[in-house]
C-alpha positions in Angstrom: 236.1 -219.6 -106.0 237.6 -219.3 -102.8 238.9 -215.1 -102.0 241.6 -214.4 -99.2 241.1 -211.7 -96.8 243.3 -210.5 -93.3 241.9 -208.6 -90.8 244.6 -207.2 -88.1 244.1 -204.8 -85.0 246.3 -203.4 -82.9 246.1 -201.6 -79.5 249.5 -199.0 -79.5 248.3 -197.2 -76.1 248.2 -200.1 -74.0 245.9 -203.0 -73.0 241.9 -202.3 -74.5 239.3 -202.8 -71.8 237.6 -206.2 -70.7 234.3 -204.4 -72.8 236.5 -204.1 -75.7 238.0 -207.8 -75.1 234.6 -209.2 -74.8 233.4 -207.9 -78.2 236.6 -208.3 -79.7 236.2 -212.4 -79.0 232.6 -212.2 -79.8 233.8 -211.2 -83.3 235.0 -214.9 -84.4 235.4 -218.0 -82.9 239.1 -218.6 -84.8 240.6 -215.1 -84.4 243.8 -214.7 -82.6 242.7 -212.3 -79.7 244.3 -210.3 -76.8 244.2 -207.1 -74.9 246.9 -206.0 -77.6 245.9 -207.8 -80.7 243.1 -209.0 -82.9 244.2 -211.1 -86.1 242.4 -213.8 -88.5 242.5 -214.1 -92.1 239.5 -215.9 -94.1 240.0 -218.3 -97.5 235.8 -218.9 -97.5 233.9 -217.0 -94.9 234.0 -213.0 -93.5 234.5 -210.9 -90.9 231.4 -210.6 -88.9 232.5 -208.1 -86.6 232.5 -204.1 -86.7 235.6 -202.6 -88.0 234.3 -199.2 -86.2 233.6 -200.6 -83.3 236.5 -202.1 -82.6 238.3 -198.9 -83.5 237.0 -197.6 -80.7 239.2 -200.0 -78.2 242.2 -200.9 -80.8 244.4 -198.0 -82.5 245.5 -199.4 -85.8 243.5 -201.7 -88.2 245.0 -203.6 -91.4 242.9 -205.0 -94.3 243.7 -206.5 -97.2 241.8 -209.1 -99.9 243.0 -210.7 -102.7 240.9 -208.7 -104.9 243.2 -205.5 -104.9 241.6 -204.0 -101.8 243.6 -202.7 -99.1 242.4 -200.4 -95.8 244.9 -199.2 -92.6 242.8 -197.0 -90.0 244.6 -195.3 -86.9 242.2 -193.8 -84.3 243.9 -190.4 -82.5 242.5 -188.9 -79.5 241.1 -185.6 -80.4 243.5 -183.9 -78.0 246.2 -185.7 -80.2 245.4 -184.4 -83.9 243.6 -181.2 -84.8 240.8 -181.9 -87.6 242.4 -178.8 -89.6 245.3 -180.8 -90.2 244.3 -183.5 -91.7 240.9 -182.4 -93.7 242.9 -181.2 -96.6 243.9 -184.0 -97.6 241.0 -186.4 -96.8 238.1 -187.2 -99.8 234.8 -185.4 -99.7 233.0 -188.2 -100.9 233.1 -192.0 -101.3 235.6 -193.0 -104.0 234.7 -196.9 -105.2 238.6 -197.4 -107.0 241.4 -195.8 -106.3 243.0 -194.0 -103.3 241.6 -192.0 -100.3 242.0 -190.9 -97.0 238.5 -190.5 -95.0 237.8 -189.5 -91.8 235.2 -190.7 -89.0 234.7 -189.3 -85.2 233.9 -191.9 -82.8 234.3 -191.8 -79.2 236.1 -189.0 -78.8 238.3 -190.3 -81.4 239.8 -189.5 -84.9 239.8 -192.2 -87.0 241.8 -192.0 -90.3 241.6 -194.4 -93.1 243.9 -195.2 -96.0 243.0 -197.0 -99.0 243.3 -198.2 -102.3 240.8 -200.2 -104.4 241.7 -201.6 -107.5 239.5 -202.6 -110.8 239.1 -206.0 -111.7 242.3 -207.9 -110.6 243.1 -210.6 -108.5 246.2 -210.9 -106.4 248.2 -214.1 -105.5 247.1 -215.4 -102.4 249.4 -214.5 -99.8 249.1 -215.8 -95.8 251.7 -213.9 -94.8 250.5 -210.7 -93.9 251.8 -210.7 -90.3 254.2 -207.4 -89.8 252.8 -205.0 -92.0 250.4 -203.7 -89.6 253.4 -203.4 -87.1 255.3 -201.4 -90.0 252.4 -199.2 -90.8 251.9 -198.4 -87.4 254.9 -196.3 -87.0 253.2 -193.3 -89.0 250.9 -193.0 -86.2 253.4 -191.2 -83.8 254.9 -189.4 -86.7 251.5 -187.8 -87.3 251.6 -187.3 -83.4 254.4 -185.3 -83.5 253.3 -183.3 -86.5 254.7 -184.9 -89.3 251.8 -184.7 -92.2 253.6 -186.6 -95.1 251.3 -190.0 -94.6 248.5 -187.4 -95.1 249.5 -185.7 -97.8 250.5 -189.5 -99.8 247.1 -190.2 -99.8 246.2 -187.3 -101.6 249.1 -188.0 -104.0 248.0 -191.5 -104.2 244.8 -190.0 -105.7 246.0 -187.8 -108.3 245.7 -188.0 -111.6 247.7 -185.5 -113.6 246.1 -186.3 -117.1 242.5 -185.7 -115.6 242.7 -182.5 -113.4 239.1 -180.9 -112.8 240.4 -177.5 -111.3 243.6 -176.3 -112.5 243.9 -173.3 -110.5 242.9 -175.3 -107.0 245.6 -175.3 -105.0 247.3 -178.6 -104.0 247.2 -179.1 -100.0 250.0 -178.3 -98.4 253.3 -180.1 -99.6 255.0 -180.8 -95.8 259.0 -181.2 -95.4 260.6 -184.4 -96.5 259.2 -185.8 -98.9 262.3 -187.0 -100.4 263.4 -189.1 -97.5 260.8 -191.2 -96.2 260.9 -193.8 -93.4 260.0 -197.7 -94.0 256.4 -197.1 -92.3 256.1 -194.5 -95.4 257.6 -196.5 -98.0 255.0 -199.6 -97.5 252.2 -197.1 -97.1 253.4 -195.9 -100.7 253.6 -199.1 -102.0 250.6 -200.5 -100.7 248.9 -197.1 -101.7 250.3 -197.6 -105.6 251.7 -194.3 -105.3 253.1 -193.4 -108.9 257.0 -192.7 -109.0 256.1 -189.7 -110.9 254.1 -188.1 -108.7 256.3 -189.0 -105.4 259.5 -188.3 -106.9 257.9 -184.2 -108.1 256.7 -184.3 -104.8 260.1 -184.8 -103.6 261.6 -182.3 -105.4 259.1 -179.7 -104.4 260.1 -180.3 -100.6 263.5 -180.8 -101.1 264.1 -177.4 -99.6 262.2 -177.5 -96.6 263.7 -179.3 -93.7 261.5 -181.6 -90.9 260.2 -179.2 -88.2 261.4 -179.7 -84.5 259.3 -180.1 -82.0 260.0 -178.3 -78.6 261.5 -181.0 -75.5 258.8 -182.0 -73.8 260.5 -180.4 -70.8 260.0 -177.4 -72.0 256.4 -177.4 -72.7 255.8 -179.0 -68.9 257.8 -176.1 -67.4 256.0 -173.9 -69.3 252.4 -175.0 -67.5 250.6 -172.6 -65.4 249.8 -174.8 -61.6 246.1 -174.8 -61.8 246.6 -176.7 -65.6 249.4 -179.0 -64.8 246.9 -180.0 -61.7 244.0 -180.5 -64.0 246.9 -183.0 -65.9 247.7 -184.5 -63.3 244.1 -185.4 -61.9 243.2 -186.4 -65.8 246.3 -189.0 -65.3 244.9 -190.3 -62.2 242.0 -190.6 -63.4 243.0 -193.0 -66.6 242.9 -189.9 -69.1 247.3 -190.6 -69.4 246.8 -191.3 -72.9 245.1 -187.9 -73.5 247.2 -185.8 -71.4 250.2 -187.5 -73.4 248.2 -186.7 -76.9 247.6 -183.0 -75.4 251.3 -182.2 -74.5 252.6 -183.5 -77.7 250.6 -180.9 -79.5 251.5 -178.3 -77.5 254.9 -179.2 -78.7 254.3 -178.9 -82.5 256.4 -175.9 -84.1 254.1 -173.7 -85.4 254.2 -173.2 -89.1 252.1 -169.8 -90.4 250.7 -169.8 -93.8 253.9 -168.2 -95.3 255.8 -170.8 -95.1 254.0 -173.6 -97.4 254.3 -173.8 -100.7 251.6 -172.8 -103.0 251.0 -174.3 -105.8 247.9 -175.1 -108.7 247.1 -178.5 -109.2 247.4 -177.5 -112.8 251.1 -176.5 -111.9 251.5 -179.4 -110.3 250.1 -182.2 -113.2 252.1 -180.3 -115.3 255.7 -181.3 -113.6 254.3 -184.7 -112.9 253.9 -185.0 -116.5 257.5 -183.6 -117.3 258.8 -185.9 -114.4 257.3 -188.8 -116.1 258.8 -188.4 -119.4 262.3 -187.9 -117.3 261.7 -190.9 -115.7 260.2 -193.0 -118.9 263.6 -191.6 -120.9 266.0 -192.2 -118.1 264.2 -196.3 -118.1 264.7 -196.2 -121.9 268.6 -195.4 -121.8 269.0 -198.3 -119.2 267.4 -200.8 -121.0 269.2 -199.7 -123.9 273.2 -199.9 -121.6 271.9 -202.9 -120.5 271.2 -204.2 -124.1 274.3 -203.0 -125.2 276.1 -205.1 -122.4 274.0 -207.9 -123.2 275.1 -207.9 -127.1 279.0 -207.0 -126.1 278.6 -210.3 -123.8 277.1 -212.1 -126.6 279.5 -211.0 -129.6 282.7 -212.3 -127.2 281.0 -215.3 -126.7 280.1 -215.8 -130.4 283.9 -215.2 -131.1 285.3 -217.3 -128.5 282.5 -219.7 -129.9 283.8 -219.5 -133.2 287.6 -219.3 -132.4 287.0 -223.1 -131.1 284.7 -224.2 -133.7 286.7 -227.1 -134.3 287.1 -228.5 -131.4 283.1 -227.8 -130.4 282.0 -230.0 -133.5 284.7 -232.6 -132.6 283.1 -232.5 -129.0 279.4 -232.6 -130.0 280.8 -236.4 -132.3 281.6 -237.4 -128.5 278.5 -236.4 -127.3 276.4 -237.9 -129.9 277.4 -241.5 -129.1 274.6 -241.2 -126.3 271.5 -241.7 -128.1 269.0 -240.0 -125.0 266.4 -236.8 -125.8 268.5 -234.7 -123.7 271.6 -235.4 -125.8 269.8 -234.2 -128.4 268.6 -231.0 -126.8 272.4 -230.2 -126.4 273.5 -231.0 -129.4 270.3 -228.9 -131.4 271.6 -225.7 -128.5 275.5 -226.2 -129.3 274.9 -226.1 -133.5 273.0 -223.0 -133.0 275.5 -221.0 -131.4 278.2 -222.1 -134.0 275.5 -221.1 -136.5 275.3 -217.7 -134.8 279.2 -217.6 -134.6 280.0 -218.3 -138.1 277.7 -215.7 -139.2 279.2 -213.0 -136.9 282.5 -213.9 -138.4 281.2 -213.6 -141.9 281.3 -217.3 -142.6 278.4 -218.5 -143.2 279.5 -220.8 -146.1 281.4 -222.7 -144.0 278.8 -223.6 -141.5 276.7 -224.6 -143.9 279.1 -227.4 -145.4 280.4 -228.7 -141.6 276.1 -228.8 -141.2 275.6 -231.0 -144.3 278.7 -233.4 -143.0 276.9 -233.5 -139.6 273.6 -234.2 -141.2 275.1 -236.9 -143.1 276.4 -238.4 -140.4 273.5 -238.3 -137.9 270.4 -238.0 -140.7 269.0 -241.3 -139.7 268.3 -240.3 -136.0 264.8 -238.3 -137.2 264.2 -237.0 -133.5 268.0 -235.1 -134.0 266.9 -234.3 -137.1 263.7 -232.8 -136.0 265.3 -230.5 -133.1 267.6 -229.2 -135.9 264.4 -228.4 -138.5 263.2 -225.9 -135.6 265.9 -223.9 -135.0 265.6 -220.7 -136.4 268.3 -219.7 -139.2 268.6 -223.9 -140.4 266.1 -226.1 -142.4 265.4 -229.7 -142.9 264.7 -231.2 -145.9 264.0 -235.1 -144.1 
């Protein structure tokens, strides 16, 4: 049985180094591979190459196999993300199905993983995978500039609220909107198999607290003593811009003090998940219903019209019947149906049944007419 995987790197910092190049090529002899990009997908065979080590030349990775396993990495500088920011929401320990976010340190680098395993299902083969690394890629500047609500998905994407081991753990911290997320964060959701339940309480629980602003980068530069902005300067020179860059950015993160998140219990939390999911299971429930309800309106009008023009219809299906072809007959067995539903609606059943017996004399010696009629549901046939 042949499986489908795609592999897809992605250097977001610039051009990766003639070492990186070099292994990156070495990795397979059919890969798509540049300074900027590493791609193959695989119907029979693997990937024989390190997903670590190339982390440590590209900055975003993309996996997925038709098995219901997907993986996205983005690799920070140090200087670029703080390990206290992101370690509340990463797993402890190795979680074989479901969601996580993990950590590793390599060269000087943060690496962050998403993903999402699931149990014993097999996904249409699709080789179209081109893009969603590109889309995902996005949340790495937004986690840049100090916006934590990839992070904190993960952790959402993990929760159960029927199986909660520590009710009175606090959640991590719930960062600002939550309730209006960009199309990086939507496929991140969606490829996570983030629950509406949870997201939308999520939502609600952030509703109130707006995006932080950073401070203009101007601002931070001015504020720069000489003898730092030197050492900068000389790290630029030296090829360190992408650090230097990573560096200032944080310096231009608002800082937020432990008053200002929101605390809440996990048990607290499960608990309006739960409620959120019975809104949300009621609110489906009355749709399906209106759109029932439409559904039957459309059909009675129908029926009525149906019936209104009975005569003619019957006259019509005479016409029709002088064609003696399978898919006459299909018409015919659809069209005597409806006038059976119609007459019933109108509370005149005894009338269809006589203008059925005239019709069956007429036509009774065409069995395969006959037959169509014997399966319709409401009508029998005798032979």
């Amino acid at each position: 049985m042949s499986c489908y995987q795609y592999y897809e790197f992605l250097a977001l910092d610039g051009p990766i180094s003639e070492e990186g190049l070099q292994y990156a090529k070495n990795c397979s002899s059919r890969a798509e591979v540049s300074r900027y990009r590493w791609v193959n997908s695989y119907h029979w065979g693997d990937f024989h190459g390190s997903e670590e080590t190339l982390l440590k030349y590209y900055d975003a990775f993309y996996y997925f196999a038709d098995w219901g396993s997907f993986r996205f990495s983005l690799a920070f500088p140090e200087a670029g993300l703080k390990k206290e920011r992101f370690e509340p929401y990463t797993c402890g320990e190795h979680i074989e199905f479901g969601a996580s976010l993990t950590y590793l340190a390599a060269s000087n680098r943060h690496v962050l993983t998403w993903q999402f395993q699931e149990e014993e299902v097999c996904h249409d083969c699709c080789d179209d995978m081109g893009g969603m690394l590109g889309r995902l890629s996005t949340i790495r500047e937004q986690i840049m500039q100090g916006d934590d609500r990839a992070l904190f998905m993960a952790w959402l994407a993990g929760f159960d609220p029927e199986w909660v081991e520590d009710e009175n753990a606090l959640i991590p911290p719930i960062p600002p909107g939550m309730n209006s997320l960009t199309d990086g964060l939507r496929l991140l959701a969606e490829q996570m198999q983030l629950e509406d339940d949870v997201l939308k309480t999520a939502a609600e629980l952030s509703s109130g607290q707006p995006l932080p602003e950073s401070l203009p980068v101007k601002e931070v530069v001015n504020a720069l003593a000489t003898e730092e902005m030197k050492r900068l300067l000389v790290d630029v020179m030296e090829g360190a811009g992408d650090r230097v860059k990573a560096e200032l950015i944080q310096r231009s993160l608002p800082v937020v003090s432990g008053g200002d998140t929101l605390q809440v219990t996990c048990g607290a939390f499960a608990a309006r998940v739960l409620e959120t999911r019975e809104e949300i299971r009621l609110a489906n429930q009355r749709k399906r219903e209106r759109k029932q309800q439409e559904a039957d309106r459309k059909q009675w009008v129908h029926l009525a019209h149906v019936y209104k023009t009975s005569e003619s219809i019957w006259e019509r299906l005479d016409q029709l019947l002088e064609k003696k072809t399978s898919s006459v007959y299909d018409v015919a067995a659809k069209q005597i149906k409806e006038l059976h539903d119609a007459y019933d609606q109108a509370g005149d059943a005894g009338e269809f049944v006589e203008r059925l017996s005239l019709f069956r004399g007429r036509y009774g010696r065409r069995p395969a007419l006959m037959r169509r009629l014997g399966e319709l549901d409401g009508l029998s046939y005798d032979g």
